[in-house]
Each structure stands twice: as structure tokens, then as C-alpha cells.
N, C-alpha and C positions, 0 to 999 in steps of 0.2 A: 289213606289217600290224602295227598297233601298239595301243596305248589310247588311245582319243579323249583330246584335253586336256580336254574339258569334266570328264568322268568323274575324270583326277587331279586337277584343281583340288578338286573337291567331296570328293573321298576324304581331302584330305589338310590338308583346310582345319583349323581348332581347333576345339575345341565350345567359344561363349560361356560365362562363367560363370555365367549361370541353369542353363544345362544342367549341367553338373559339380555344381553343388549339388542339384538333382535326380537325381542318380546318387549323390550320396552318401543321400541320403533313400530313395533305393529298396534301396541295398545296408543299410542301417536294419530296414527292412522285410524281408526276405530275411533276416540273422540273426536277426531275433526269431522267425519262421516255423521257419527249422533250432532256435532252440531248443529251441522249443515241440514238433517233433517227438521231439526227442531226450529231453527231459523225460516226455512223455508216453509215449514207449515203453518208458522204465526203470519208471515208476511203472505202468503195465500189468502189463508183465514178472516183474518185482522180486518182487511179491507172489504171480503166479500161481506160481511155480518154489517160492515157498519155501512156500505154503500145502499145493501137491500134493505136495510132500515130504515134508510132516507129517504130513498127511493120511493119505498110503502108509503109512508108515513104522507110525503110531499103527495103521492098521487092519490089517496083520502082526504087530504086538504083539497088539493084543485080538481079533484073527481078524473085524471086523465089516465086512470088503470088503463095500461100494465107499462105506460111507456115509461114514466120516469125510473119504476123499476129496473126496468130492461138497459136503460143508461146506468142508474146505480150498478150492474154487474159487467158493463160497458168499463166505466171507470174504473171499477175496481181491478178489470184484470188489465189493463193498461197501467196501473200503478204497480199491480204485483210483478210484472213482466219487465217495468223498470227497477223496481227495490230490487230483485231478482237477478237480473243481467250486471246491474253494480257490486254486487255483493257476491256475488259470482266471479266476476275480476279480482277481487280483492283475496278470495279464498283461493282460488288458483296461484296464485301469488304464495299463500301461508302455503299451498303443500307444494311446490316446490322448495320452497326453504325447508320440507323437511326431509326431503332426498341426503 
């Protein structure tokens, strides 16, 4: 018992080159997406760690638990929502140009 030959022919055939240029357009597409993740997780992240740090830190100094905290994730998502919404125009911009 073996692999039919119809099956290896077709497994082992070449992909024309439309295909190959469509796989390079889609691995295109595919890193602009991991960027776009990775960007947006730092700029989430980035800001919420270091605003609730300050936040902490400032309301153990002045004893006003939990407000200035509650501002520190105040600001931060007001920062991330701008870095975001700019970076965001700018990337829609890059996949259009890859149309």
C-alpha cells in the first residue's frame, strides 16, 4: 500500500508565479497585523504601568488613596487613546499602499 500517484504529482508540483506573488502580499499583510499588535500593546501597557505607579506612589505620599491612582489610569487611557487614534491614521495610510 502506497500514495496514489495522482496525490504526489499534485503535492509536489511548483506554485506558478501569480501564486508566489500572492504569498508574498499576504506575508505583507500578516506583518503589518504583528505590528500593529505589538505597537498597540506597548502603547496600552506603557502608560498604564507608569501612570499607576505614580499615581500609588503620589497617594502614599499625600495619604489621598485611591484618587490620584484612579487619575493615573484616567490619564493613561486618555494618552493611549490618543497615541492610538494617531497611529492608527498613519497605519491605514501604510495598508492602503499595499493594495
Amino acid at each position: 500500500m502506497g500514495i496514489p500517484n495522482d496525490l504526489v504529482d499534485n503535492f509536489s508540483e511548483q506554485k506558478p508565479a501569480q501564486n508566489r506573488g500572492q504569498n508574498n502580499n499576504d506575508r505583507r499583510y500578516i506583518l503589518l497585523g504583528l505590528r500593529i499588535v505589538g505597537e498597540f500593546g506597548v502603547t496600552i501597557a506603557a502608560p498604564v504601568v507608569f501612570f499607576a505607579w505614580l499615581g500609588k506612589r503620589l497617594d502614599q505620599k499625600y495619604g489621598t488613596e485611591p484618587w490620584l491612582l484612579i487619575l493615573g489610569f484616567v490619564m493613561a487611557f486618555g494618552l493611549s487613546a490618543l497615541i492610538i487614534w494617531r497611529r492608527a491614521k498613519q497605519i491605514g495610510k501604510e495598508y492602503e499602499a499595499l493594495k
